[in-house]
C-alpha positions as a printed Julia matrix, in Angstrom:
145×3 Matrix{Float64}:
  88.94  114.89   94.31
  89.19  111.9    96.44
  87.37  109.64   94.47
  89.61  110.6    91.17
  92.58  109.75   93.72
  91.02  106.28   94.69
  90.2   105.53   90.65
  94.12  105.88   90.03
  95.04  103.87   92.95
  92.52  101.1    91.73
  92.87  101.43   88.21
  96.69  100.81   88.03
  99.41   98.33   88.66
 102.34   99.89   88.89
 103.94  103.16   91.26
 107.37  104.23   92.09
 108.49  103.91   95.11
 111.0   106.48   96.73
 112.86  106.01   99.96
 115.7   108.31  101.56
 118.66  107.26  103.73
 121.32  109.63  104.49
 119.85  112.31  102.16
 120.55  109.94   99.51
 117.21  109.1    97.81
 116.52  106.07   96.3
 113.25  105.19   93.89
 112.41  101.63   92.37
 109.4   100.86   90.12
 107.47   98.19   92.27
 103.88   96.86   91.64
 101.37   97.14   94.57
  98.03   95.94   95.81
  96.16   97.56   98.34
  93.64   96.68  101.02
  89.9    96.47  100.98
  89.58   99.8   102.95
  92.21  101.66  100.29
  94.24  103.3   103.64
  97.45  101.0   103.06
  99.43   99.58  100.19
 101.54   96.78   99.83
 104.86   95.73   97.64
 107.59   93.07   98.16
 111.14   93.83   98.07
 114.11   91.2    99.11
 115.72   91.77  102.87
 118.98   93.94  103.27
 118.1    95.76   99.57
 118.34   99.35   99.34
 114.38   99.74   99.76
 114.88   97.4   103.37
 117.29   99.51  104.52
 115.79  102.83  103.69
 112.61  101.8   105.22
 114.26  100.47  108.56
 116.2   103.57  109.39
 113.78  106.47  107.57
 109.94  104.88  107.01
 108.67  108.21  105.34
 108.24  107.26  101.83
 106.34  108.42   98.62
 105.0   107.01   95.39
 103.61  108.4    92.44
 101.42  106.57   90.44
  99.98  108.33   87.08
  97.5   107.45   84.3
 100.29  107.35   81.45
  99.03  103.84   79.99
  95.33  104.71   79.96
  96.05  108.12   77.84
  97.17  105.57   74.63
  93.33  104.78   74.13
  91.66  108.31   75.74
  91.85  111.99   75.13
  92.46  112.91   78.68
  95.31  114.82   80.34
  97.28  112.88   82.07
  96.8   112.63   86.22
  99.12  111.75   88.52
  99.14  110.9    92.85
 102.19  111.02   94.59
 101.16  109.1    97.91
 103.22  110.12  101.11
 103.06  107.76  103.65
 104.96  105.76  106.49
 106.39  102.19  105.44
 106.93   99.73  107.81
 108.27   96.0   107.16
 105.64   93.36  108.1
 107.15   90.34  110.09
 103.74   88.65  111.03
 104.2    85.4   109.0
 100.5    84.86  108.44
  99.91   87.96  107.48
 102.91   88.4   105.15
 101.39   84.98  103.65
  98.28   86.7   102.94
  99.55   89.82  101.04
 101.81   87.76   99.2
  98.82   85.47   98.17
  97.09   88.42   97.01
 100.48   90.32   95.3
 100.85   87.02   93.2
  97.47   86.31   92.71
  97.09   90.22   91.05
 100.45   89.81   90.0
 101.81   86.73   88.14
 104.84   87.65   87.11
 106.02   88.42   90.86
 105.72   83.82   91.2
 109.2    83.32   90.6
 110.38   86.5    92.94
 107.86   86.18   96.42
 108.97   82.61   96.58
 112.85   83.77   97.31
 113.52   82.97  100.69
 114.39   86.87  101.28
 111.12   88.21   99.87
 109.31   90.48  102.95
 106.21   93.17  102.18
 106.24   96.36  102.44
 103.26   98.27  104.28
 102.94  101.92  102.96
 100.17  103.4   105.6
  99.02  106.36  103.52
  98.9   109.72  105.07
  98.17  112.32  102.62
  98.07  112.96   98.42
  99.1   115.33   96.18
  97.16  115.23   93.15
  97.83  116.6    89.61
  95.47  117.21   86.78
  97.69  118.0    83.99
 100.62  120.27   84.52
  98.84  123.09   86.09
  96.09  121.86   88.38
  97.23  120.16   92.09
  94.95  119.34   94.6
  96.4   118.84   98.38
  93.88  116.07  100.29
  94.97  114.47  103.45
  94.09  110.91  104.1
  94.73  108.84  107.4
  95.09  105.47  108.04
């Protein structure tokens, strides 16, 4: 199963992204790149937005990320992983270069937006997935960074 996970996570651009603060929960639709070892993900959000804040005080977080777009051209059920995880802002200014380099570079249309002055990355260190195969199969797998 974990190589069906790592397809999805490789294959596709896009995830939500839900955070909690104050049992209020909070998702956003945010585009992600991971690293070479597939154990953390990245995404850019603007300081002192909703996602900041959630992260700061709560850094459990969880995105799903699903296989919708491929089914248009394949006969395949659709498959879904929600990733849960720990977030953490990344302040290192060379490395926060870096993952930028590489969101925009993957990314174009996210130019205009990692050049704000506010722009910081999210780190999502992946702990464990729930997989779905349809609407009736799910497959627990744990996964450490």
């Amino acid at each position: 199963m974990l190589p069906t996970v790592m397809k999805i996570l490789l294959d596709n651009e896009f995830c939500v992204l839900s955070t909690c603060r104050n049992d209020s929960p909070n998702s956003s639709l945010m585009q992600y790149v991971l690293n070479e070892s597939c154990t953390k993900l990245y995404m850019l959000t603007l300081k002192e937005s909703t996602k900041h804040i959630n992260i700061i005080n709560n850094p459990k977080v969880s995105l799903l990320i699903d296989t919708r777009e491929s089914l248009y051209n394949e006969a395949n059920q659709i498959k879904a992983v929600t990733v849960y995880g720990n977030a953490s802002i990344i302040d290192h200014r060379k490395t926060m270069e870096e993952i930028i380099r590489q969101l925009v570079k993957k990314h174009t249309n996210l130019i205009a937006f990692a050049s704000n002055n506010k722009v910081c990355v999210i780190e999502v260190c992946m702990d464990h997935f729930l997989l779905l195969d349809g609407v009736d199969k799910s497959f627990h797998l744990d996964w450490h960074c």
